[in-house]
C-alpha positions as CSV (number, residue, x, y, z in Angstrom):
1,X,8.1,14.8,-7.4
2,X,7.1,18.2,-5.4
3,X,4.6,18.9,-7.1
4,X,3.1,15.6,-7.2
5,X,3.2,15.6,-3.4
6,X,1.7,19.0,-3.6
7,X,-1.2,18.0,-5.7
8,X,-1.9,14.9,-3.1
9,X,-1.5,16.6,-0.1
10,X,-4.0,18.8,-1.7
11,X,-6.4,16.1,-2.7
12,X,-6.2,14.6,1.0
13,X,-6.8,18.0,2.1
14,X,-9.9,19.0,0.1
15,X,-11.2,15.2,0.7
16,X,-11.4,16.0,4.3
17,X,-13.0,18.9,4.0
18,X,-15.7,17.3,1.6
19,X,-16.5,14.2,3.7
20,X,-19.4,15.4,5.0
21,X,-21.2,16.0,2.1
22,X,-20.2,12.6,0.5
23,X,-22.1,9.9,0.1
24,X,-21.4,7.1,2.6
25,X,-19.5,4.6,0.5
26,X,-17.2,5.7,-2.2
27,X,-17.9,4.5,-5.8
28,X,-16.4,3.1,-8.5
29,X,-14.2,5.8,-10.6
30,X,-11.3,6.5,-12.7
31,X,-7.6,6.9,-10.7
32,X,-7.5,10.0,-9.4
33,X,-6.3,13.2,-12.1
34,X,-2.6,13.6,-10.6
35,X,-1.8,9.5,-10.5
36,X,-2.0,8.9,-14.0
37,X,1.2,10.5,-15.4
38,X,3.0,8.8,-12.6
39,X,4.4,5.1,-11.8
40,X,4.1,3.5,-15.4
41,X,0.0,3.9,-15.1
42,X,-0.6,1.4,-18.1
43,X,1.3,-1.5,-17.0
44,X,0.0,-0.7,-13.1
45,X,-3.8,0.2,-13.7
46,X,-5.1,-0.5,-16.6
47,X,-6.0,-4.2,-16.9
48,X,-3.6,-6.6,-18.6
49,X,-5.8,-9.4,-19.9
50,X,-9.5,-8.7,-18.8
51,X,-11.6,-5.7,-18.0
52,X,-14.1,-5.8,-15.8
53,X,-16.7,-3.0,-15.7
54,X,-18.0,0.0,-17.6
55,X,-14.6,1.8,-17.5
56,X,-12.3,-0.6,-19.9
57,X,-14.9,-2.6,-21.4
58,X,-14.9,-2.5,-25.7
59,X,-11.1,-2.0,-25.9
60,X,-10.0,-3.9,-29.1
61,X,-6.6,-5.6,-26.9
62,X,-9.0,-6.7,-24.4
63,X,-10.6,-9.4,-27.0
64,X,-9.0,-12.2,-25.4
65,X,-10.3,-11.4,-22.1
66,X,-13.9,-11.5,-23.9
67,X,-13.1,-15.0,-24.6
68,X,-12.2,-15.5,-21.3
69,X,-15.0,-14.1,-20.2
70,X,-17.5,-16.1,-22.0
71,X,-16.0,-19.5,-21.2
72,X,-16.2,-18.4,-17.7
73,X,-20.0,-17.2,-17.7
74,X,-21.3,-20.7,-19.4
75,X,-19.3,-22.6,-16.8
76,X,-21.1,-20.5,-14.0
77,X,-24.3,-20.9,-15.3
78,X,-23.6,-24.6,-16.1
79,X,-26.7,-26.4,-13.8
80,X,-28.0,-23.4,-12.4
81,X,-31.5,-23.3,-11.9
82,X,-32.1,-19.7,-13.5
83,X,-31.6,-19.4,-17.1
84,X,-29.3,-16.3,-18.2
85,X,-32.4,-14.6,-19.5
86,X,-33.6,-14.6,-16.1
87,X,-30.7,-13.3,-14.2
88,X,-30.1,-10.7,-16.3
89,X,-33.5,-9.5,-15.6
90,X,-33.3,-9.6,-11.7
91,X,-30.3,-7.2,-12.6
92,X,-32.5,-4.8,-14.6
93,X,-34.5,-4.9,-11.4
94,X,-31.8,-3.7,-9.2
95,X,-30.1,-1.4,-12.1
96,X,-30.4,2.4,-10.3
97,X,-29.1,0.8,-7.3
98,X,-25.9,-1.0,-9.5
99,X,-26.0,2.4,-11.2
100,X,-25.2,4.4,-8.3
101,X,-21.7,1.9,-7.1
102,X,-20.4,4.2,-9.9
103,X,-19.0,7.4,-10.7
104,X,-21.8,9.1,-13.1
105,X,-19.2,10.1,-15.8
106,X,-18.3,6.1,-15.8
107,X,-21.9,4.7,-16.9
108,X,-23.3,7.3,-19.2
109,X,-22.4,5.9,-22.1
110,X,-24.6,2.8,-21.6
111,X,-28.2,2.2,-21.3
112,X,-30.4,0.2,-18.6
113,X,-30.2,-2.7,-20.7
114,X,-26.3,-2.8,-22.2
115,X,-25.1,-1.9,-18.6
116,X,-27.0,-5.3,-17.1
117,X,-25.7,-7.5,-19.7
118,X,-22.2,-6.4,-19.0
119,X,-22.7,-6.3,-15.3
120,X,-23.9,-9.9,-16.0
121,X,-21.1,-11.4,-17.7
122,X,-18.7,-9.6,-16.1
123,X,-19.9,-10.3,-12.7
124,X,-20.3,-14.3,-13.4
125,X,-16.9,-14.7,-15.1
126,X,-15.3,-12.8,-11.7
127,X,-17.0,-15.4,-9.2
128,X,-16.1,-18.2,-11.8
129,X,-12.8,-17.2,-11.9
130,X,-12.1,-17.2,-8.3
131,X,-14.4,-20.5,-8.1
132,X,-11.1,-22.4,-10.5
133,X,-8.8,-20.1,-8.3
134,X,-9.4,-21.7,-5.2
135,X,-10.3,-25.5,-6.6
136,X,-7.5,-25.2,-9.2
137,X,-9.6,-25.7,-12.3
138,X,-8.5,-23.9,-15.0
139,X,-7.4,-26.8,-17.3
140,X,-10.6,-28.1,-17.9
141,X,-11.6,-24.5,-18.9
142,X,-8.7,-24.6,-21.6
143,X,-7.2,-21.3,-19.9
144,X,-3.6,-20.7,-20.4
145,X,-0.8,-19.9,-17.4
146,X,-0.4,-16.6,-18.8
147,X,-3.8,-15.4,-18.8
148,X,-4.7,-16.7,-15.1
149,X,-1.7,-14.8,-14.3
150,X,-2.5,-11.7,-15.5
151,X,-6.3,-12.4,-14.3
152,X,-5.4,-11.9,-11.1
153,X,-4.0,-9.0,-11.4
154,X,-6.6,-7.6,-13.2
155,X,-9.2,-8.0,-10.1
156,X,-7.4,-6.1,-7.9
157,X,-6.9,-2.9,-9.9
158,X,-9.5,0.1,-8.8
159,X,-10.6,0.9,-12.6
160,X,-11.3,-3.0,-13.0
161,X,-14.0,-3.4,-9.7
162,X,-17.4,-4.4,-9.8
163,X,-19.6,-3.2,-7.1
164,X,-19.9,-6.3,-4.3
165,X,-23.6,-6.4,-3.8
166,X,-24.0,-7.8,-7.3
167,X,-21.3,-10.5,-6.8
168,X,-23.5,-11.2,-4.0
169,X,-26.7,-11.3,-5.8
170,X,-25.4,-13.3,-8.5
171,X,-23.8,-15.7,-5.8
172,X,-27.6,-15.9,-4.3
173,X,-29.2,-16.8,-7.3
174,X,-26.6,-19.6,-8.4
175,X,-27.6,-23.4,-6.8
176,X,-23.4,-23.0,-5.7
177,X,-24.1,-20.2,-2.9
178,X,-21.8,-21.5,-0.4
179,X,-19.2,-22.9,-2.5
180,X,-19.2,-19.6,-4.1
181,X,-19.1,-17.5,-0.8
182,X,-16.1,-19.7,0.8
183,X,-14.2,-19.4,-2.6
184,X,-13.9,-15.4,-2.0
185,X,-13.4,-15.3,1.3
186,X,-10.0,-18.0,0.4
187,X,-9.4,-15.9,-2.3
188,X,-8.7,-12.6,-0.6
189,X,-6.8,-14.1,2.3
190,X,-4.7,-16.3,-0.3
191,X,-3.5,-12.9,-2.0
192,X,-3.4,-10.4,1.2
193,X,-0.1,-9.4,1.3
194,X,0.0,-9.6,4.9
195,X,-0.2,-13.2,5.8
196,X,-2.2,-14.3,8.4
197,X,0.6,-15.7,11.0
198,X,-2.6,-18.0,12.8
199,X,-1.7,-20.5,9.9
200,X,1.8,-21.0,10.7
201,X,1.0,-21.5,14.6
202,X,-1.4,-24.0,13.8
203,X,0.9,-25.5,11.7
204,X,3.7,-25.7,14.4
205,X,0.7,-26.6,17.0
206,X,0.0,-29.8,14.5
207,X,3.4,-30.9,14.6
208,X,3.8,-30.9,18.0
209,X,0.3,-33.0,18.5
210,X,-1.6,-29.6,19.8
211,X,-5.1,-28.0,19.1
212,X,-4.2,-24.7,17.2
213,X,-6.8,-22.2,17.0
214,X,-6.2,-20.4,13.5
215,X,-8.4,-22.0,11.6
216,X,-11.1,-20.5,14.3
217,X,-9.3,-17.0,13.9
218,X,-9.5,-17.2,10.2
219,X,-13.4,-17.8,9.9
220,X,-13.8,-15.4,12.8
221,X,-12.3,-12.9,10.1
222,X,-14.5,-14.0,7.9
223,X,-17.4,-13.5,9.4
224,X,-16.5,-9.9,10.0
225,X,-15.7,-9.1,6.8
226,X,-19.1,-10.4,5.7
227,X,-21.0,-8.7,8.3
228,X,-19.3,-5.8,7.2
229,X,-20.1,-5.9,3.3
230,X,-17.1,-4.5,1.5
231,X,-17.7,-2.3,-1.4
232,X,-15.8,-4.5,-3.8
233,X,-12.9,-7.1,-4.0
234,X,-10.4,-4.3,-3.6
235,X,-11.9,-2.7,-0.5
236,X,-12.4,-6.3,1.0
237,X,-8.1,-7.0,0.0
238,X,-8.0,-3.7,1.9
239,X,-10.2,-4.3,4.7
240,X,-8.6,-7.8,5.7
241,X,-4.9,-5.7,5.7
242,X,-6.3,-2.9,7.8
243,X,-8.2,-4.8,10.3
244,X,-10.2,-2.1,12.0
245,X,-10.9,-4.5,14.5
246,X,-7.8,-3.3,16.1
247,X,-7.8,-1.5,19.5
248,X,-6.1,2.3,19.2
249,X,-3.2,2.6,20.9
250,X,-3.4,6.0,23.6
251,X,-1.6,9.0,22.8
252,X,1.3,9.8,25.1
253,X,1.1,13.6,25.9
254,X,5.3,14.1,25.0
255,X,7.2,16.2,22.9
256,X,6.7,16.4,19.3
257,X,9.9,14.4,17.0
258,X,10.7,16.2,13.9
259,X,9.3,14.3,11.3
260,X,13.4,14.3,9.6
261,X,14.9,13.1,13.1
262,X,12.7,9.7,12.8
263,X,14.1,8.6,9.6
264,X,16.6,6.1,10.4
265,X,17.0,3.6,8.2
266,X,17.2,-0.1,9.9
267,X,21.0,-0.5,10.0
268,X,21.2,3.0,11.9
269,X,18.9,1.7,14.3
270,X,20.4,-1.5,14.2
271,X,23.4,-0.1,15.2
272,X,21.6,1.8,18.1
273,X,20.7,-1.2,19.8
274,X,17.3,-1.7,18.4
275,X,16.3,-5.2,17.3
276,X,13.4,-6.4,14.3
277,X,10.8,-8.4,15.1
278,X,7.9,-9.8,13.8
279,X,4.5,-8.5,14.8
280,X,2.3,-11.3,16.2
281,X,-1.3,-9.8,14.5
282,X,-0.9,-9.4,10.6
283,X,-2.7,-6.0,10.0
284,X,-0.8,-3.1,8.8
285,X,-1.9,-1.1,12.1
286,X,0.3,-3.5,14.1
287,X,3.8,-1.7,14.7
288,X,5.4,-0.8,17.8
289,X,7.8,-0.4,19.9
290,X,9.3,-1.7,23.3
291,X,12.5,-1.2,25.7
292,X,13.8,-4.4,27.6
293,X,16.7,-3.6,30.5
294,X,17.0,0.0,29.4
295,X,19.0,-1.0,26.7
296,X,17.7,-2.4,23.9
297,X,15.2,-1.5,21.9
298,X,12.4,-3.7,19.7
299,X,10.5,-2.5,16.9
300,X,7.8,-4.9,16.0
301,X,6.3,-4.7,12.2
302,X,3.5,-7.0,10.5
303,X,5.1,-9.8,8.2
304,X,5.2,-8.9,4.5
305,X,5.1,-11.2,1.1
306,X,6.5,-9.4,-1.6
307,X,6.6,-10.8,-4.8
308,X,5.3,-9.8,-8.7
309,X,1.9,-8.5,-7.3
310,X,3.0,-6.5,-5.0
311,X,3.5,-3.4,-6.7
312,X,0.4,-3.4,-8.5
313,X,-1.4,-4.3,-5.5
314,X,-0.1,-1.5,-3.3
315,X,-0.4,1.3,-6.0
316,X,-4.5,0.7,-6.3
317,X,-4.5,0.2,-2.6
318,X,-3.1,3.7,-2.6
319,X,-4.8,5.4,-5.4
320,X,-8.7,4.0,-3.7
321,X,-7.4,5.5,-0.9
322,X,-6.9,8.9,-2.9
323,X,-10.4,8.8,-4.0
324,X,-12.0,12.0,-3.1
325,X,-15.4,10.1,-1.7
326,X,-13.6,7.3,0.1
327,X,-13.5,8.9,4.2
328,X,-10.0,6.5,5.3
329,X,-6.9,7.3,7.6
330,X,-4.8,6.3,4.9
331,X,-3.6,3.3,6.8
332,X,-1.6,1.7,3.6
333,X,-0.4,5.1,2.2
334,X,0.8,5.3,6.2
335,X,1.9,2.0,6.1
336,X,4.2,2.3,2.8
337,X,5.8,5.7,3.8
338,X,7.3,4.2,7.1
339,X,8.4,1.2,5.7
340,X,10.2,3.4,2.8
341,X,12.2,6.1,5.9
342,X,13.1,2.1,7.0
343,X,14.9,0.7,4.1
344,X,17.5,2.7,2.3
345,X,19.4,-0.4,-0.3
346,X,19.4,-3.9,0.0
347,X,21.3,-4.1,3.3
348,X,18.1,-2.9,4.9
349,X,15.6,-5.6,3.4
350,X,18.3,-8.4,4.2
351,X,17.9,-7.4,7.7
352,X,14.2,-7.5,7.7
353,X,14.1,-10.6,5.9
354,X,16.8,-12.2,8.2
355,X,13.8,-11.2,11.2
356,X,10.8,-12.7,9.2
357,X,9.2,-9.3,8.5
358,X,9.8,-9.4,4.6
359,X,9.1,-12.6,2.7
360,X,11.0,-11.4,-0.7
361,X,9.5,-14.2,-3.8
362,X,10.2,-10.9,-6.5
363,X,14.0,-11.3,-6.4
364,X,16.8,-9.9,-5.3
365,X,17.0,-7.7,-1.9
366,X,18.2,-4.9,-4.5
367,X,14.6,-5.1,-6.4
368,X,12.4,-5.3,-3.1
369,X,14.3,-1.6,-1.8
370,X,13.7,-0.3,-5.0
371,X,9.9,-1.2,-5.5
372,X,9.3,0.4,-1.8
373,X,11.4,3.6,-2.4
374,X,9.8,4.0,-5.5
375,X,6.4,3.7,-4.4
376,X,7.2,5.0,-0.9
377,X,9.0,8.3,-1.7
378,X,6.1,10.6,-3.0
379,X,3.3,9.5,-0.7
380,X,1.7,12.0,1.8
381,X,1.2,9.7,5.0
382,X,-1.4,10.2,7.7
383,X,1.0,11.9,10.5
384,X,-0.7,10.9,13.2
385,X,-0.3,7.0,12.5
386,X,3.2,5.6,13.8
387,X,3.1,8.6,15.7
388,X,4.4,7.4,18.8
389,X,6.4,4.6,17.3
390,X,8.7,7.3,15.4
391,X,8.6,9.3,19.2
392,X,9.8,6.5,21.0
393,X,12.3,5.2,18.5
394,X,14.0,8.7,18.5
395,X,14.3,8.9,22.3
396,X,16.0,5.8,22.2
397,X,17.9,6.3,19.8
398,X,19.4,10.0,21.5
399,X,19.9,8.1,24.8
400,X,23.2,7.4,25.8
401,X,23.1,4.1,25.7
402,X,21.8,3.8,22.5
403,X,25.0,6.6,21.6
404,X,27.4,4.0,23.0
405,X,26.3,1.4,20.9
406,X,26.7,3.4,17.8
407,X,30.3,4.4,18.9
408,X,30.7,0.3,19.3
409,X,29.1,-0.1,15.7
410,X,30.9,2.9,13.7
411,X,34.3,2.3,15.5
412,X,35.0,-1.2,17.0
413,X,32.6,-3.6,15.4
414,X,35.1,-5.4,13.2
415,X,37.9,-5.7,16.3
416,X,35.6,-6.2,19.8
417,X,33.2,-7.9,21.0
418,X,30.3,-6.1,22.4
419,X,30.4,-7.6,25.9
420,X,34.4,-6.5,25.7
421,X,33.8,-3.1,24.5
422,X,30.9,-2.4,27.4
423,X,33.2,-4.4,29.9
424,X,35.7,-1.8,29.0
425,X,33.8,1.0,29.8
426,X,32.5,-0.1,32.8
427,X,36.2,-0.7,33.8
428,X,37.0,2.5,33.1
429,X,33.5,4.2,35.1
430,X,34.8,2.1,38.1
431,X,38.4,3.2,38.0
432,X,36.9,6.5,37.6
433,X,35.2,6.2,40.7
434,X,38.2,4.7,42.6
435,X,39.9,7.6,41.5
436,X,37.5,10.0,42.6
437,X,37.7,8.5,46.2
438,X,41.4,8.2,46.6
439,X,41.9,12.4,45.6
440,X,38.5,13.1,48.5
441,X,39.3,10.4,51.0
442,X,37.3,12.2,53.2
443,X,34.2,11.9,51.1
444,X,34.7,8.0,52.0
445,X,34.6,8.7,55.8
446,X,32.0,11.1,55.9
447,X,29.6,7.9,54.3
């Protein structure tokens, strides 16, 4: 486990060094050299039904898929006004520029022409795919629960992307533009695993005979993200997480927290008075802290789905952010760390699930702790994200009010109530003080 964190840190390191001399988008490659021999890389990043791309493409347990594929190309081209011969030429057209989305080592096995028919078919089946996705028409196609399963898996793994601006060219030349456009916009927002919180306000507005605005916030979204053309379908799941719309928040010039004194997990803050709560904004970047009455603390964190996906999703997340040519602050690497020094065991995700920050569809509590300590333990975070958050939870937490409370938890939880316990205590401060002024009586006269 070191030396894996040795060999990122490195990586990060040398990536910031390069970034100047990169070019300005990062392209399409193999998971990055020290990733491979770790977290079950088959079953998490190699494609499980379909490949997509140059990378996968030609393996014999991917013949399925190839059926797949097909159907899905003929029912994309199904009415269109361009015949296939034709699109595939307006690809050859634009091949150096498709050429370039990828790492050189990835196409060199394929000529001008092989490269365009598989960028054809490939690309059509993915926008036909998420076409039945969003409109639910996969039975017509004859496609079986499994292999839509495991299809969406597959388009969301960072050896399995195809370069955007030829989803977008395909989407221009098909009569079913808009459809087509809408679909994958619904599509990523359906399987962020940050929900967008503007859909249950609306939903609570509806009920109680108001005007929400979420469905306004959503397209707003939208339009940014397609202003703002992602590289491919994972850097747009990324993207829509990240939100770099989001203001920073301004450095407090304080003392440094050892990076060790921050890790509490949320029962030991719990216990020191600080209270879970749900972050209004669903990004990742959205967590902070606040004091109310000196005495209690609140940690806010963006609501979470976690369920069969998650996993994969988050590893490729991670590992594109690894990629020596992508310039990023690491935001979900970040984002994964601190929610792994949070949750120890299952006692820890009950709490945040009790607070509506963890949605848990995989299973137990038991199985959501392990998936984030397992994926959470060998990352190298960005240090400067959470900064503050991890400052200001530690000075509340070695205040001596926050101490009190732990006393309360460790030592009288099961037996007093917490208004007796803090009634006690300022009994005894006040008997204290009566004390004080019967032994100096002439401390009272002199006031």
């Amino acid at each position: 486990m070191e030396e894996l964190q040795e060999q990122q840190f490195k990586a990060v390191q040398n990536a910031g060094e390069n970034a100047k001399n990169q070019p300005p988008t990062p392209k399409i490659q193999k998971v990055i050299f020290f990733l491979r021999d770790h977290w079950d890389f088959e079953k998490y990043f190699e494609p499980r039904l379909v490949s997509l791309g140059p990378i996968h493409h030609g393996k014999p347990k991917y013949q399925l898929g190839e059926k797949y594929k097909h159907v899905l190309t003929n029912k994309f081209m199904e009415g269109n006004s361009n015949t296939k011969e034709e699109v595939i030429n307006k690809i050859k057209e634009k091949i150096e520029e498709l050429r370039e989305c990828f790492e050189e080592e990835v196409t060199k096995g394929y000529d001008d022409e092989a490269l365009a028919c598989l960028l054809f078919e490939d690309g059509c089946a993915t926008l036909q795919f998420i076409y039945c996705a969003t409109n639910d028409n996969f039975k017509e196609l004859g496609m079986i629960n499994d292999g839509v399963a495991f299809g969406y898996q597959d388009l969301f793994l960072l050896e399995n992307q195809l370069p955007y601006r030829l989803l977008k060219w395909l989407m221009s030349l098909s009569d079913n533009k808009n459809e087509l456009e809408k679909s994958i916009a619904t599509f990523i927002e359906v399987h962020n695993m940050v929900p967008c919180k503007c859909k249950q306000q609306s939903k609570q507005q509806e009920a109680k005979g108001e005007r929400g605005n979420g469905e306004e916030k959503l397209e707003d979204q939208r339009i940014i993200l397609m202003e703002q053309e992602p590289i491919h379908l994972l850097d747009h799941l990324r993207s829509l997480m990240v939100n770099h719309d989001q203001q920073p928040v301004a450095k407090k010039d304080r003392r440094k927290v050892n990076d060790q004194e921050s890790y509490h997990n949320v029962r030991e803050l719990k216990a020191a008075g600080i209270h879970f709560r749900r972050s209004s904004n669903s990004c990742l970047s959205n967590i902070y802290f606040t004091r109310q009455y000196v005495l209690l603390g609140y940690l806010y964190l963006p609501p979470i789905v976690v369920d069969d996906s998650t996993r994969p999703k988050f590893l490729n997340l991670i590992a594109y952010e690894m990629c020596p040519d992508f310039e990023n602050d690491l935001e979900v690497t970040s984002y994964i760390s601190f929610l792994n020094s949070l949750i120890d065991d299952a006692n820890d995700v009950k709490e945040l699930r009790k607070a509506g920050i963890i949605h848990n569809i995989l299973g137990s509590d038991e199985e959501v702790a392990q998936l984030f300590n397992e994926i959470g333990t060998e990352l190298v975070p960005n240090l400067k994200i959470n900064e503050d958050v991890k400052r200001d939870i530690q000075e509340h937490y070695e205040t001596p009010m926050s101490w009190m409370f732990r006393f309360y938890h460790d030592h009288l939880g099961g037996t007093w109530s917490i208004a007796g316990f803090f009634g006690v205590i300022l009994g005894l401060i006040l008997s204290g003080v009566q004390a004080w002024f019967t032994v100096n009586p002439d401390s009272q006269r002199h006031n």
